[in-house]
C-alpha positions as CSV (number, residue, x, y, z in Angstrom):
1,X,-7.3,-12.1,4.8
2,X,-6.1,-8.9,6.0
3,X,-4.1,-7.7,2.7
4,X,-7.6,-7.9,0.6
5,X,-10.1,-6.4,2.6
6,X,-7.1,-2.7,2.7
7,X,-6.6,-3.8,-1.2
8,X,-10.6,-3.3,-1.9
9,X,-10.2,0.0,0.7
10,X,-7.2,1.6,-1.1
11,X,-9.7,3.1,-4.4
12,X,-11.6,4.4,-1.6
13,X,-8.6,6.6,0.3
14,X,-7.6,7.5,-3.0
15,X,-11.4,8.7,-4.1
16,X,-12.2,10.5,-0.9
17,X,-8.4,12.0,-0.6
18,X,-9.0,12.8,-4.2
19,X,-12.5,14.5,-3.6
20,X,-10.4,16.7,-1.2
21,X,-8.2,18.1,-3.8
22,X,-4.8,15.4,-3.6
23,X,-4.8,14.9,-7.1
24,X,-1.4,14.7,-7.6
25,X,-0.7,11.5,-5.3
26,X,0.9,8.1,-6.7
27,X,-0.5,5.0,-4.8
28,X,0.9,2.0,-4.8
29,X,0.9,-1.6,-3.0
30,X,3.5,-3.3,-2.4
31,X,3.4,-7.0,-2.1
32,X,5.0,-8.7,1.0
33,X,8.0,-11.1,-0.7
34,X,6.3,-14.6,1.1
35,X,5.4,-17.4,-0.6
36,X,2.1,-17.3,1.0
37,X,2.0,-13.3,-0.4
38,X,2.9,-14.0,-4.1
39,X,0.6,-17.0,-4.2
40,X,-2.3,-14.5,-3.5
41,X,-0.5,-11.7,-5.7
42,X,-3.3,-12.6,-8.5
43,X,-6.4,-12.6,-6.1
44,X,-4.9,-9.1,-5.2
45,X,-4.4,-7.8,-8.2
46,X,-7.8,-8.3,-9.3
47,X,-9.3,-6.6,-6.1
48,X,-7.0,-2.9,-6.5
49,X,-7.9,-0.6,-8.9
50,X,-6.2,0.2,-11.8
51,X,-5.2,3.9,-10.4
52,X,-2.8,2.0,-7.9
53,X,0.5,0.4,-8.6
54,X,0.9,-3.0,-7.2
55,X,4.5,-4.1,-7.4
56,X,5.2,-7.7,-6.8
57,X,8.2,-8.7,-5.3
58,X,10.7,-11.1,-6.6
59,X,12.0,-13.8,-4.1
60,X,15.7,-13.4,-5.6
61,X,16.1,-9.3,-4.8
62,X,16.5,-7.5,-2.1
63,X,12.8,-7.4,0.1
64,X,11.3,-3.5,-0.2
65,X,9.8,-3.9,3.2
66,X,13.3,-4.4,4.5
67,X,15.1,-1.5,2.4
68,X,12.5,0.7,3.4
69,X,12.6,-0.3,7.2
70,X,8.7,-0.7,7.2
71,X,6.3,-3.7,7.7
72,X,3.4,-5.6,5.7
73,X,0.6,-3.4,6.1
74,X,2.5,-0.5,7.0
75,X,2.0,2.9,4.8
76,X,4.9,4.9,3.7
77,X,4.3,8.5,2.5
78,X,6.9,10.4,0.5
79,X,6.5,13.9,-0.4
80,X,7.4,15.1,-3.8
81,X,11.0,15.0,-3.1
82,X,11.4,11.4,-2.2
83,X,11.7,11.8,1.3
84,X,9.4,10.0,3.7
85,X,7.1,12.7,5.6
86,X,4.8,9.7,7.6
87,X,5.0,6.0,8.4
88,X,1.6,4.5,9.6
89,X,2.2,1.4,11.3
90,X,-0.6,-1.1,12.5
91,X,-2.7,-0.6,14.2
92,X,-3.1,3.0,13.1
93,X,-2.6,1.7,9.5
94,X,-6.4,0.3,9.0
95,X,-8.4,1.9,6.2
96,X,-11.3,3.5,7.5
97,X,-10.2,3.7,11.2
98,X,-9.2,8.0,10.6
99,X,-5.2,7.5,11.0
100,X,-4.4,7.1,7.4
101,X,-6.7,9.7,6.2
């Protein structure tokens, strides 16, 4: 599955972006609101590191990837502010492939 190999990945970005003096960075998951998604939220909680946030959507509220006009896998960068400075789409969105970092 796609979401858990980029869940094992993210405590690698956030080492190696760390290592390169982004210190002050929040990371954080956000589950996709399928049943499917929040079946597997355990599996994928156990594989991301405690220095990332991974927020679990409820069925009942609003979906995040909706609100934020993004996608599953997709990555959303904010600067300080709160206002979004990238959105990484697939297939540029793979850890390890150079896009993200």
């Amino acid at each position: 599955l796609f979401c858990l190999v980029q869940a094992s990945r993210m405590d690698d970005l956030r080492q190696k972006l760390e290592d390169q003096g982004l210190k002050d960075v929040v990371y954080m998951v956000v589950n996709q609101q399928a049943e499917q998604a929040r079946r597997l939220h355990t599996m994928l909680a156990q594989r991301m590191s405690e220095n990332i946030t991974l927020y679990k959507q409820d069925e009942q509220q609003p979906d995040v990837w909706k609100t934020l006009s993004g996608q599953k896998d997709d990555f959303l960068i904010y600067d300080r502010c709160g206002r979004l400075t990238y959105h990484i789409s697939l297939p540029y969105s793979i850890i390890g492939h150079g896009h993200v970092e």
